[in-house]
C-alpha positions as CSV (number, residue, x, y, z in Angstrom):
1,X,-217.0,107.4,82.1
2,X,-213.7,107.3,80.4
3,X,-212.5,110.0,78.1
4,X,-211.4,110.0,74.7
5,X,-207.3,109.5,75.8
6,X,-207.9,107.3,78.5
7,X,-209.9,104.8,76.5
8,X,-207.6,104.6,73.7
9,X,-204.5,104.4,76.4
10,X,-206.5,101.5,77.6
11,X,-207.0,100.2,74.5
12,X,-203.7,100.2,73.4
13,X,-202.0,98.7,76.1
14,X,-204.4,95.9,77.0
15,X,-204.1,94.9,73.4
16,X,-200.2,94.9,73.8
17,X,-200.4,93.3,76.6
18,X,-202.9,90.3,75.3
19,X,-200.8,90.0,72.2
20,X,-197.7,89.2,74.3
21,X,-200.1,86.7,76.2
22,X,-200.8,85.2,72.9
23,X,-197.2,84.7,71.7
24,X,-196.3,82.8,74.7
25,X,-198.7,80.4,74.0
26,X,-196.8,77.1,72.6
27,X,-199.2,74.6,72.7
28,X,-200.7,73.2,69.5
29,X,-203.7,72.4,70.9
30,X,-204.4,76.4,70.8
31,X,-203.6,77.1,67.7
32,X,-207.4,77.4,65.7
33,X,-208.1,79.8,69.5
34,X,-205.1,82.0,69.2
35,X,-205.1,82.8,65.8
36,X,-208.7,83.8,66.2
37,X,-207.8,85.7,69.4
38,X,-205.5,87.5,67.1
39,X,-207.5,88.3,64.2
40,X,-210.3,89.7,67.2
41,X,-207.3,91.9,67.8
42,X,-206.4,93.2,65.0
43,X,-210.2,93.9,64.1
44,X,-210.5,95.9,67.1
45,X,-207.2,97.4,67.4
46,X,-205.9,98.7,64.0
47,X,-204.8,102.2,62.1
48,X,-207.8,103.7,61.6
49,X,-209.6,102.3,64.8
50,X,-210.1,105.3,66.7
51,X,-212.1,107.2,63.9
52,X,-213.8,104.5,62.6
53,X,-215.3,102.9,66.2
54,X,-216.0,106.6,67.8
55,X,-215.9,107.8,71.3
56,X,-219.3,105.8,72.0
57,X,-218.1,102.5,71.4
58,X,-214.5,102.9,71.9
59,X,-215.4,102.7,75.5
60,X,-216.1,99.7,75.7
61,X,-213.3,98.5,74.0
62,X,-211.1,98.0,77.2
63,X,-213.5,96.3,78.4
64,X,-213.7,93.5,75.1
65,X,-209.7,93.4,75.6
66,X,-210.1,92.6,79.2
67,X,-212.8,89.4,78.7
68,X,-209.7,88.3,75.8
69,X,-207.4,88.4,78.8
70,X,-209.9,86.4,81.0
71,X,-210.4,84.2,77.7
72,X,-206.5,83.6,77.0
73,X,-206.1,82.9,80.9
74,X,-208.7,80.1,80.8
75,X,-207.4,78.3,78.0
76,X,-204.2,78.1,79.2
77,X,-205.6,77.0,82.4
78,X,-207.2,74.4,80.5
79,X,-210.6,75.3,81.1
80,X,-212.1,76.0,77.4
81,X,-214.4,79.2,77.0
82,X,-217.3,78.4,74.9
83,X,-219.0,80.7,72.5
84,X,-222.3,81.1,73.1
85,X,-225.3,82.7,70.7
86,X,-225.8,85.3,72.9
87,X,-222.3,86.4,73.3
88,X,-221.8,85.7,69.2
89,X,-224.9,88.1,68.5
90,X,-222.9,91.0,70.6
91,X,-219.6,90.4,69.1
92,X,-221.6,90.9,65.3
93,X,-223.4,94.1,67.4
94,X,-219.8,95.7,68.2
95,X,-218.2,94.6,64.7
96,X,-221.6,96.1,62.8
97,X,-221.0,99.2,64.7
98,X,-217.1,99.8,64.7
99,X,-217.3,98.8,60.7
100,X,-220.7,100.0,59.4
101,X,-221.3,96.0,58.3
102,X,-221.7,93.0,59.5
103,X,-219.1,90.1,58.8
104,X,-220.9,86.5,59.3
105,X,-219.6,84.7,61.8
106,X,-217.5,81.4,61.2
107,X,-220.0,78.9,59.2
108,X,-219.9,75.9,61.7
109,X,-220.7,78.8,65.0
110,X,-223.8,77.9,66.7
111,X,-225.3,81.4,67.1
112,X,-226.1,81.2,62.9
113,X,-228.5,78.4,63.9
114,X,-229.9,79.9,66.8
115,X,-230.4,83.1,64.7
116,X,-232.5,81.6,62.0
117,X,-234.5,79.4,64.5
């Protein structure tokens, strides 16, 4: 279990380290993944992020900068990550509990049809 300092150590410099990933992306092909990679980022990882996500979750944010990592590695590897239901129903979990409300997911993502079906 990682204390309070060692999580947001964690935190901080994976994100650094994902948003210097991200810049050296050039290809054009990238651009709709990146920006979104980026705007994960900054919803995770911003002024206020330490009081408003709390010890229980902030835990696990490491670990949601690590799979970005993994994510931005396969894409430049060419090999596309796909979002799944499942895995859009946790990302709304961890943005419901790090903002106290739920942000809809992009209106064309599959896990909005899977949700009402």
């Amino acid at each position: 279990m990682l204390t309070l300092t060692d999580a947001v150590a964690q935190a901080l410099t994976l994100r650094t380290e994902v948003r210097a990933q991200l810049d050296r992306v050039s290809s054009k092909a990238l651009t709709a993944q990146v920006s979104d990679m980026r705007a994960q980022l900054d919803h995770l990882i911003h002024p206020s992020f330490i009081t408003e996500t709390g010890y229980r979750q902030l835990q696990h944010v490491p670990r949601y900068l690590k799979g970005a990592a993994v994510r931005l590695d396969r894409l430049s590897q060419g090999r596309p990550w796909r979002r799944t239901p499942q895995i859009c129903r946790r990302s709304r979990s961890l943005r419901m509990s790090t903002t106290r409300r739920l942000r809809p997911c992009r209106p064309s993502c599959r896990c909005r049809r899977a949700l009402r079906g």
